[in-house]
Each structure stands twice: as structure tokens, then as C-alpha cells.
MMTF fields as JSON, N, C-alpha, C and O atoms, coordinates in Angstrom:
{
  "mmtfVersion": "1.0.0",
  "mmtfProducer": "UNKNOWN",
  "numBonds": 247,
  "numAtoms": 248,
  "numGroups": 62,
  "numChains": 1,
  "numModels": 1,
  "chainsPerModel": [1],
  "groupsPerChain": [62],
  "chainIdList": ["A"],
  "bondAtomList": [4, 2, 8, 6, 12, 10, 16, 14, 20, 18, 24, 22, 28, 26, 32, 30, 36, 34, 40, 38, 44, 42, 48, 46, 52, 50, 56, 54, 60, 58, 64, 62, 68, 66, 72, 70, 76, 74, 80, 78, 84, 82, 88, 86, 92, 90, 96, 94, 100, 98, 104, 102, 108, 106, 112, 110, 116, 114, 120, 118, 124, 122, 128, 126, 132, 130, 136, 134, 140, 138, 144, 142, 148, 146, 152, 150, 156, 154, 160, 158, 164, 162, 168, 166, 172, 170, 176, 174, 180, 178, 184, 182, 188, 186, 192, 190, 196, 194, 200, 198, 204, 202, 208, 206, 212, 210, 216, 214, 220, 218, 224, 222, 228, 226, 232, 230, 236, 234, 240, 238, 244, 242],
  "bondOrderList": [1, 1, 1, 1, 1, 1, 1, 1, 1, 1, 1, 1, 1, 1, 1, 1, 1, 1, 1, 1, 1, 1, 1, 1, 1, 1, 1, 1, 1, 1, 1, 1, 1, 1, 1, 1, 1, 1, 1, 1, 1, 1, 1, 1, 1, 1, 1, 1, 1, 1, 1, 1, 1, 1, 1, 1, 1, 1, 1, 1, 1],
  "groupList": [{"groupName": "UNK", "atomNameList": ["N", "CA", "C", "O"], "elementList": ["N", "C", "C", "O"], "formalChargeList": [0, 0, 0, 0], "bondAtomList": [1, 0, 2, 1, 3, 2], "bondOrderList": [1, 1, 2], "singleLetterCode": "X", "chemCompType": "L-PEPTIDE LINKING"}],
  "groupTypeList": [0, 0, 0, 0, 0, 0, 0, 0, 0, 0, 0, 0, 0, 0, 0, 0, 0, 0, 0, 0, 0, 0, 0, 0, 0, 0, 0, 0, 0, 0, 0, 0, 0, 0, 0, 0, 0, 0, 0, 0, 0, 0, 0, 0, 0, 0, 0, 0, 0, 0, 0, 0, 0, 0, 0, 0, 0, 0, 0, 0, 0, 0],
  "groupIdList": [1, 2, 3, 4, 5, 6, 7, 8, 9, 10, 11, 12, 13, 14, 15, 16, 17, 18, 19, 20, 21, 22, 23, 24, 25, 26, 27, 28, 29, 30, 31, 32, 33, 34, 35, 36, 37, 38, 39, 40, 41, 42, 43, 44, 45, 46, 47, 48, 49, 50, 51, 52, 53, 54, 55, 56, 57, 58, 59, 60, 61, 62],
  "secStructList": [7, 7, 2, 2, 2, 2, 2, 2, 2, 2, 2, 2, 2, 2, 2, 2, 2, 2, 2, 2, 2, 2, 7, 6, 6, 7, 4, 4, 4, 4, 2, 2, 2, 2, 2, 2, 2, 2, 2, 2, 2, 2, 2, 2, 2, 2, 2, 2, 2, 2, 2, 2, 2, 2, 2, 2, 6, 6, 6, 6, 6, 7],
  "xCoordList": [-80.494, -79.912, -79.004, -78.664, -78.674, -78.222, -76.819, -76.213, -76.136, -74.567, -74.132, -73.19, -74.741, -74.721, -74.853, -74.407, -75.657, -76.228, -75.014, -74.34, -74.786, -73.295, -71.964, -71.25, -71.4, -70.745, -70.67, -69.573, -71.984, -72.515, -71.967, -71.088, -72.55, -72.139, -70.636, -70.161, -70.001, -68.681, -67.465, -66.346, -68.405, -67.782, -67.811, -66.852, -68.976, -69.315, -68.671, -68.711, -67.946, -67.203, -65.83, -65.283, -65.413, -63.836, -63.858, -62.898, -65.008, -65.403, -64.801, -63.573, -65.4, -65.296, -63.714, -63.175, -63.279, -62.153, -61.105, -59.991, -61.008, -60.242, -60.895, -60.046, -61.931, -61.926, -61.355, -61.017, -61.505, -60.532, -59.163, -58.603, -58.447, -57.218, -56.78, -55.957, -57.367, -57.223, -57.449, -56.807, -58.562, -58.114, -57.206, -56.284, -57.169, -55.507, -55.823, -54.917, -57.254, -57.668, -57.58, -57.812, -57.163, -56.488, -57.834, -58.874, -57.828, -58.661, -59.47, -60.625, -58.914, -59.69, -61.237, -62.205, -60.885, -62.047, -63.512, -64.668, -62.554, -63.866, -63.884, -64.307, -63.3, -63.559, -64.86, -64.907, -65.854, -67.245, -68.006, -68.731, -67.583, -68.634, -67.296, -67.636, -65.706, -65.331, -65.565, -65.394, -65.88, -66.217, -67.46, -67.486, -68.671, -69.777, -69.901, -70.649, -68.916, -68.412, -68.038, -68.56, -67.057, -66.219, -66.858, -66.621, -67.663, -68.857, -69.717, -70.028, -70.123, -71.216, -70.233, -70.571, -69.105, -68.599, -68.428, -68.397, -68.325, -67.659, -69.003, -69.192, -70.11, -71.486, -71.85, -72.608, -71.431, -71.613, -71.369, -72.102, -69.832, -68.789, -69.413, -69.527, -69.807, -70.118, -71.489, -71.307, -72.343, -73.831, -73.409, -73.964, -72.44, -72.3, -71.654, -71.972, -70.72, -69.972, -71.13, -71.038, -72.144, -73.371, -74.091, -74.478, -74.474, -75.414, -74.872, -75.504, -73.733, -73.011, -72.799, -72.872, -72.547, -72.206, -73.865, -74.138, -74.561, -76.296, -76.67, -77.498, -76.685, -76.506, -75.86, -76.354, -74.45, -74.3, -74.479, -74.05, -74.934, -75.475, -76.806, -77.544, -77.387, -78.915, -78.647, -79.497, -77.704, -77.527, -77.266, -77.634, -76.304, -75.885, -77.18, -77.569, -77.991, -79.428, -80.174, -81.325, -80.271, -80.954, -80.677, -81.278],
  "yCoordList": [74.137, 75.326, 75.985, 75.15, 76.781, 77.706, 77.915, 77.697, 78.386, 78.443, 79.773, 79.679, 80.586, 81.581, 81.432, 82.106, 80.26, 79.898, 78.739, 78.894, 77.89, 77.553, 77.972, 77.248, 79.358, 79.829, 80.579, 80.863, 80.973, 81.379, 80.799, 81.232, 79.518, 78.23, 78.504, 78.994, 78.249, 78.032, 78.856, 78.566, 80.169, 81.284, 81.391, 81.531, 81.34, 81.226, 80.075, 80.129, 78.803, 78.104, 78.65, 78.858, 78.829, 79.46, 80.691, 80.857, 81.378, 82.82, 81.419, 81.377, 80.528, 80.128, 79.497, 79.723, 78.879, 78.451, 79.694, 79.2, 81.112, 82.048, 82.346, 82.5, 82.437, 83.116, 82.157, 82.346, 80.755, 79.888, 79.725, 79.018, 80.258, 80.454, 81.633, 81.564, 82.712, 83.78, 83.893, 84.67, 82.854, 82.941, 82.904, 82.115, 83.63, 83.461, 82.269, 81.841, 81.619, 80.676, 79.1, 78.085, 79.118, 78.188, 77.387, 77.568, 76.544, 75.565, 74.524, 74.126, 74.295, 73.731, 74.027, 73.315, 75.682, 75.986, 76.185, 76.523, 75.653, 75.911, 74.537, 74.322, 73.632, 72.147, 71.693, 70.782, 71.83, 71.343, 72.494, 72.351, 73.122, 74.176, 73.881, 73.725, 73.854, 73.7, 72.341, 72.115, 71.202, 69.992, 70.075, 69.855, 70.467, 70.992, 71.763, 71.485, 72.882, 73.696, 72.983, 72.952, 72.336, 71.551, 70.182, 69.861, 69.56, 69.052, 69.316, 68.522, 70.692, 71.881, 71.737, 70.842, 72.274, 72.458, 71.283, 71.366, 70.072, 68.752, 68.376, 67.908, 68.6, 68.143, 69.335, 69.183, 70.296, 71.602, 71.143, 70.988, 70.921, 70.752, 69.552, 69.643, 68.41, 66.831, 67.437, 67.409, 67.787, 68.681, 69.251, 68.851, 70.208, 71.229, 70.391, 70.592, 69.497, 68.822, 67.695, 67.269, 67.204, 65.993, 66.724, 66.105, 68.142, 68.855, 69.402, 69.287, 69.911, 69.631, 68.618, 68.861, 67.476, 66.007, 65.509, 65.057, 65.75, 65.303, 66.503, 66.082, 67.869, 68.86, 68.579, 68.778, 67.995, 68.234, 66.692, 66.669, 65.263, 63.989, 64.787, 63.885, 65.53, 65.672, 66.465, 66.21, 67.271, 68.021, 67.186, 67.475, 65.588, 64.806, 64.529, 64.807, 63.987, 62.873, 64.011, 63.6, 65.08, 65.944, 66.168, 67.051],
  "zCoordList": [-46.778, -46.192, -47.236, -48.074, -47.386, -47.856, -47.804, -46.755, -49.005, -48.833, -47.677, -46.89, -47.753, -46.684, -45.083, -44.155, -45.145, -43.208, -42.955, -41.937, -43.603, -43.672, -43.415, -42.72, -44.016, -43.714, -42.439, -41.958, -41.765, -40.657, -39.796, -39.051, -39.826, -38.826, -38.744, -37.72, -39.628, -39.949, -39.141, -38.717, -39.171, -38.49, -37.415, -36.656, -37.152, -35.556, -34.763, -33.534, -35.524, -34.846, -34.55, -33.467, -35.783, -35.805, -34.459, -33.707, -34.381, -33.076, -32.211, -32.13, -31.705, -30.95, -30.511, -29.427, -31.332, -31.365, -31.356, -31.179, -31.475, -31.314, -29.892, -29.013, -29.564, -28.063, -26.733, -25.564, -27.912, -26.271, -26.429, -25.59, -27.384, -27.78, -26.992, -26.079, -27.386, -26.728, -24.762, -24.055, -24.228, -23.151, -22.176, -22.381, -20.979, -20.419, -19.479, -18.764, -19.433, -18.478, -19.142, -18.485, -20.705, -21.218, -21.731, -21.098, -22.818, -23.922, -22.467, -22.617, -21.538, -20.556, -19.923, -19.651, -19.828, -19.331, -20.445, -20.192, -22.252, -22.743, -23.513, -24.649, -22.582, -23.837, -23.81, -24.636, -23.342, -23.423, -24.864, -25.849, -24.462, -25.566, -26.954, -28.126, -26.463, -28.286, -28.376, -29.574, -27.788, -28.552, -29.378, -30.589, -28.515, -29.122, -30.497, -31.434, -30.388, -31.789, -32.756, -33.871, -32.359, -33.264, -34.107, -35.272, -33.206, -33.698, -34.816, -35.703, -34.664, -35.438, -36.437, -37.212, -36.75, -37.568, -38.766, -39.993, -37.764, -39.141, -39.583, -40.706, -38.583, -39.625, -40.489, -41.447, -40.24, -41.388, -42.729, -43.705, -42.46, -43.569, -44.465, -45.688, -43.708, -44.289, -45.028, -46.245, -44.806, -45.117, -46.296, -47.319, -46.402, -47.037, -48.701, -49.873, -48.103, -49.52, -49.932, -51.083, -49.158, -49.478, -50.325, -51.316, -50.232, -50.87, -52.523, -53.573, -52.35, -53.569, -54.111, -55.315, -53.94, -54.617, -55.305, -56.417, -54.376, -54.91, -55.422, -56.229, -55.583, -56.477, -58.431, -59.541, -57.865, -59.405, -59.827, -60.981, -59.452, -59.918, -59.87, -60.266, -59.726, -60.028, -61.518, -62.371, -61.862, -62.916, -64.001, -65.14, -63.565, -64.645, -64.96, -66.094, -64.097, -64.837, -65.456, -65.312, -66.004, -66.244, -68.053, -68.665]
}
């Protein structure tokens, strides 16, 4: 995937995490969908730094 569809993800979590901030009905009514988000997000992140780390050891053996 791509450094761009990454940041996608990324964003679209943070959307998420500001619109249950912003509710006046409080982080309760959206803890199923921000666990889910929040989820999306740390396997993004773990993906995103794995692909770089085996990125530049593929550059050393080269």
C-alpha cells in the first residue's frame, strides 16, 4: 500500500476521533466505532513503520 492510502486511513481516524469529541452526546455513544478506529489506526501505523524497516534492510543487501 502506498504512503498516500495510509495517510488516508490515518485521517479518517483522527475524522473520527474529532466527531466524538465534538459530540454533545459524549465518547460513549461512539465507543464501538472509536475502538474499531482506533484499532485501524495502530495497525496502520505498525504496517506503515514494518514497510519502511524491510524497505531500507532491502536497500542494505543491495
Amino acid at each position: 500500500m502506498r504512503v498516500e492510502k495510509h495517510l488516508e486511513k490515518l485521517k479518517e481516524v483522527l475524522d473520527e476521533i474529532q466527531t466524538a469529541l465534538k459530540d454533545q452526546r459524549g465518547v460513549v455513544s461512539h465507543q464501538a466505532r472509536l475502538g474499531s478506529m482506533l484499532s485501524l489506526g495502530i495497525v496502520t501505523l505498525i504496517v506503515f513503520e514494518a514497510k519502511k524497516i524491510i524497505e531500507s534492510k532491502a536497500g542494505e543487501l543491495l
